[in-house]
N, C-alpha and C positions, 0 to 999 in steps of 0.2 A: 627474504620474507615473501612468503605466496602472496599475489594479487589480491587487490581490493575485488570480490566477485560475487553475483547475486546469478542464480539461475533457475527455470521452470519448467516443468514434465507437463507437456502437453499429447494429445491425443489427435495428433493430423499427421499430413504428412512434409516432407522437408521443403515438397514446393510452394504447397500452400503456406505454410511458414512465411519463406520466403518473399511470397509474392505480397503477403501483408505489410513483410518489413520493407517492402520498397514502393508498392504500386497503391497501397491502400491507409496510409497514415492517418489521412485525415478521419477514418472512419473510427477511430481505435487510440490517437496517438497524439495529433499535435491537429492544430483547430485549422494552422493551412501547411501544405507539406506542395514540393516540388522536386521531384530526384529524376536524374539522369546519369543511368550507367553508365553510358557512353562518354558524357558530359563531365564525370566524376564528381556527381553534383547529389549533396545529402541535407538538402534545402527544409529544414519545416519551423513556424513559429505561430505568435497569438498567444491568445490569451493562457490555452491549454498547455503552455510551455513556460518556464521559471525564466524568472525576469521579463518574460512578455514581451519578445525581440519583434519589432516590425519585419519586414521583408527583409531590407538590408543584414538588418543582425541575425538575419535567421539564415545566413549562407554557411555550411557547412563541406569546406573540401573533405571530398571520399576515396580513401588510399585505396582500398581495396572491397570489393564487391562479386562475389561469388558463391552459387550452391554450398560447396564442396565447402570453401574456403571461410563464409560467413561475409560481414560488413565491418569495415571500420574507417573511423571518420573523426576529424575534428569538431569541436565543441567549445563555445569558448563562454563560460561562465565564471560568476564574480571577478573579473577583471583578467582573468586567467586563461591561454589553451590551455583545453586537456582532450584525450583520447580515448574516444569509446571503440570497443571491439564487441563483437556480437557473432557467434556460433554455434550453429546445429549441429548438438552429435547424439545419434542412435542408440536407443534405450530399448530391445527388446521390440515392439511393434507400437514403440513410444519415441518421442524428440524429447531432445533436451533444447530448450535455450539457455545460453548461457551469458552472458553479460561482463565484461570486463573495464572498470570505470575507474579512475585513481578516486572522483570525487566521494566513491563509494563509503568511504570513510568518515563515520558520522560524528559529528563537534557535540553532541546533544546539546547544542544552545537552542531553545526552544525559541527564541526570539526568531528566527530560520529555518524556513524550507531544511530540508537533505537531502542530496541526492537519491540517499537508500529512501527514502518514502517513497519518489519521486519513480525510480523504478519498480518497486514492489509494486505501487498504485498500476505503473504502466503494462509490465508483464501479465498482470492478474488481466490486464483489458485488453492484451494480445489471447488470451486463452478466451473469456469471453467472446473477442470478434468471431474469432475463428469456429465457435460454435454458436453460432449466430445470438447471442444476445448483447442486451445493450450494454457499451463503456460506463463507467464511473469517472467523469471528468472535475477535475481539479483547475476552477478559475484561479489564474496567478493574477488575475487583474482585480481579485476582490480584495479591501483592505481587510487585512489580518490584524486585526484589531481587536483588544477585548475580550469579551465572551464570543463562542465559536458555536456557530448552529451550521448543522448538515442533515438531511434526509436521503433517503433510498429508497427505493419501493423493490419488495422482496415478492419473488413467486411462492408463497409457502405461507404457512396460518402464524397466527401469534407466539403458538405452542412449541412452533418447530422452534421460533427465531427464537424466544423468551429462555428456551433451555442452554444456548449459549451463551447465556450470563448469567448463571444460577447452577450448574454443573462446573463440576472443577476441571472435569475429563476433559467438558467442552472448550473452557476458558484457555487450558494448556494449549489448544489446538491454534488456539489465531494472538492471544496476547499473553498470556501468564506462563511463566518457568515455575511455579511452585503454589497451584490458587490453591485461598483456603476460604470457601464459603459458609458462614453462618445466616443462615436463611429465615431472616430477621432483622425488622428494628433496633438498631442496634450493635447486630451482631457485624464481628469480623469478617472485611471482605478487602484479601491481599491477593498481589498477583506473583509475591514473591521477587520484588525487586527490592529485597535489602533494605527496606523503610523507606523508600520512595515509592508514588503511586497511590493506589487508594485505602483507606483506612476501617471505613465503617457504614456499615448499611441507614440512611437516612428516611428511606422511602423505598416502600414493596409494595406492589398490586400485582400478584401473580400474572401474566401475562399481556398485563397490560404497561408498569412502568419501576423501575430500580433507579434508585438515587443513593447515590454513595460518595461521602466525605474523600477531598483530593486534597493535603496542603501543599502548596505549590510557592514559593517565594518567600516565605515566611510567615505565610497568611494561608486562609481556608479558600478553596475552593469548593463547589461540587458538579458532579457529574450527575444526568440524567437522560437515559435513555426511556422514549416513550414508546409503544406500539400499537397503532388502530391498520384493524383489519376491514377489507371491502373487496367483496368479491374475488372473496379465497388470496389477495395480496396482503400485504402487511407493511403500510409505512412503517418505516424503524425511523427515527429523530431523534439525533444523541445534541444537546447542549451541553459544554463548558463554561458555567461562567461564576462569576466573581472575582471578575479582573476589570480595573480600570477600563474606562474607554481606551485610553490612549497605548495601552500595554499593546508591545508586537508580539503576534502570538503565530507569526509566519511555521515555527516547526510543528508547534502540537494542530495546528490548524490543517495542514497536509498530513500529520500521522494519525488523527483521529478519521479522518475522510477513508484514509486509506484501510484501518480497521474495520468500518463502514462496510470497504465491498468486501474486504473478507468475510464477513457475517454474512453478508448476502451471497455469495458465492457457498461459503458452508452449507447452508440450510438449503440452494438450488440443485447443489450437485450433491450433498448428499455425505454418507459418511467417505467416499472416494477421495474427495476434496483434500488436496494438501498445499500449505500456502510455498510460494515463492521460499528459496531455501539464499541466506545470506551466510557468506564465508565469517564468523563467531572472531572477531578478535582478543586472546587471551585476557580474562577478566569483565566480561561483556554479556559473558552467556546467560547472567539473571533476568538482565533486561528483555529478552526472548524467548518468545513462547516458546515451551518446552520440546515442542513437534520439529521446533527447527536445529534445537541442540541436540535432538536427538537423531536429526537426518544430515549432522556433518562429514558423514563418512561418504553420503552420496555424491559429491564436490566433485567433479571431474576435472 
């Protein structure tokens, strides 16, 4: 069976790449980082890293580290080693990252993190550093608890963001395998995952806010993304809620965030924008937006 693998078309070059994934973590990746080539030392942790490892638990032995060759390194999460590998390889006057994780493998227990969030989140914020704008960071130290609030501030008007959840074109591109929009009170709003996910339009203010029906556990929830613009930006603020306080809400908590800067990264970069592409495990491909079932053949 082909590896657990997620990878990213990026528009730099292999050094610069490289030099992010070794010399500049903290700007992009983990809240404290420490690596020594020499030392074989692949050190990063804090708040911005899952389970939130102090220095100690943020030691990572590094097999191997090179250009040509890529990185790869121990990792020892939920009670477990496991082994990350990371490679550059050449796409035309493009890189590939490429990512190779066993944890890559997602349990969808929403109650928890997943790795696949966890790198998509991270990859999308190796492509940002690298053109200088700012990360999208994911506190592991905030309690995942309950309802779920996140904001982003977007380079772009209400208009731009607002057509990403109201276009079906657009919805394929960062969440839905199959949207069907009814653009109404009311109406049908599916992202094609087989009767899981959202159901029905609750709340419309064109450009300003969409509320739409989630049940989730056996009960309703809903979803609501807001957007106020000021001076040509546009907070975007998605809430989840209608869940107990006490409910863990560790996975949708990280895949909602991570959603977040896909929206924001669509609407900055434009129709070019394509999101991080995940190796599809047979029967899985509903759950993914269409853009990435349809770009499995680029898998290297």
């Amino acid at each position: 069976m082909d590896k657990p693998q997620i990878q990213i078309v990026l528009q730099s070059s292999p050094e610069r790449i490289f030099r992010a994934l070794t010399e500049t973590l903290p700007e992009w990746f983990a809240e404290y980082a420490d690596v020594s080539l020499r030392e074989k030392r692949y050190d990063f942790w804090g708040r911005f890293t899952p389970e939130t490892p102090n220095r100690e638990g943020g030691r990572h032995p590094l097999h191997e580290a090179d250009l040509s060759k890529g990185l790869k390194y121990d990792w020892a999460l939920d009670g477990r080693q496991t082994t990350v590998e990371i490679r550059l390889h050449p796409r035309e006057n493009q890189q590939m990252v490429i990512v190779h994780h066993e944890e890559l493998n997602p349990t969808h227990n929403i109650d928890h993190f997943t790795t696949e969030d966890f790198w998509f989140l991270s990859l999308e914020n190796l492509r940002r550093h690298l053109d200088g704008k700012a990360p999208v960071r994911c506190d592991f130290s905030a309690a995942m608890r309950g309802d779920i609030h996140h904001s982003v501030e977007i380079e772009g008007s209400r208009e731009a963001v607002f057509e990403k959840f109201i276009r079906p074109d657009q919805l394929n591109r960062w969440i839905a395998s199959n949207a069907v929009v009814e653009p109404y009170v009311g109406g049908k709003y599916d992202f094609g995952w087989g009767g899981a996910g959202p159901v029905k339009i609750l709340e419309l203010k064109p450009n300003e806010k969409i509320a739409y029906s989630w049940p989730e556990r056996g009960f309703e929830t809903v979803v609501t993304w807001t957007l106020e613009e000021s001076g040509g930006k546009t907070r975007l603020t998605i809430v989840h809620s209608g869940f107990a306080p006490d409910t863990e809400n560790g996975g949708i908590y990280t895949g909602w965030l991570n959603f977040a800067s896909w929206v924001k990264s669509m609407v900055e970069y434009g129709d070019s924008w394509q999101a991080p592409i995940l190796r599809l495990r047979p029967g899985t491909e509903a759950y993914y937006a269409k853009a990435i079932g349809e770009r499995q053949g680029e898998l290297v």
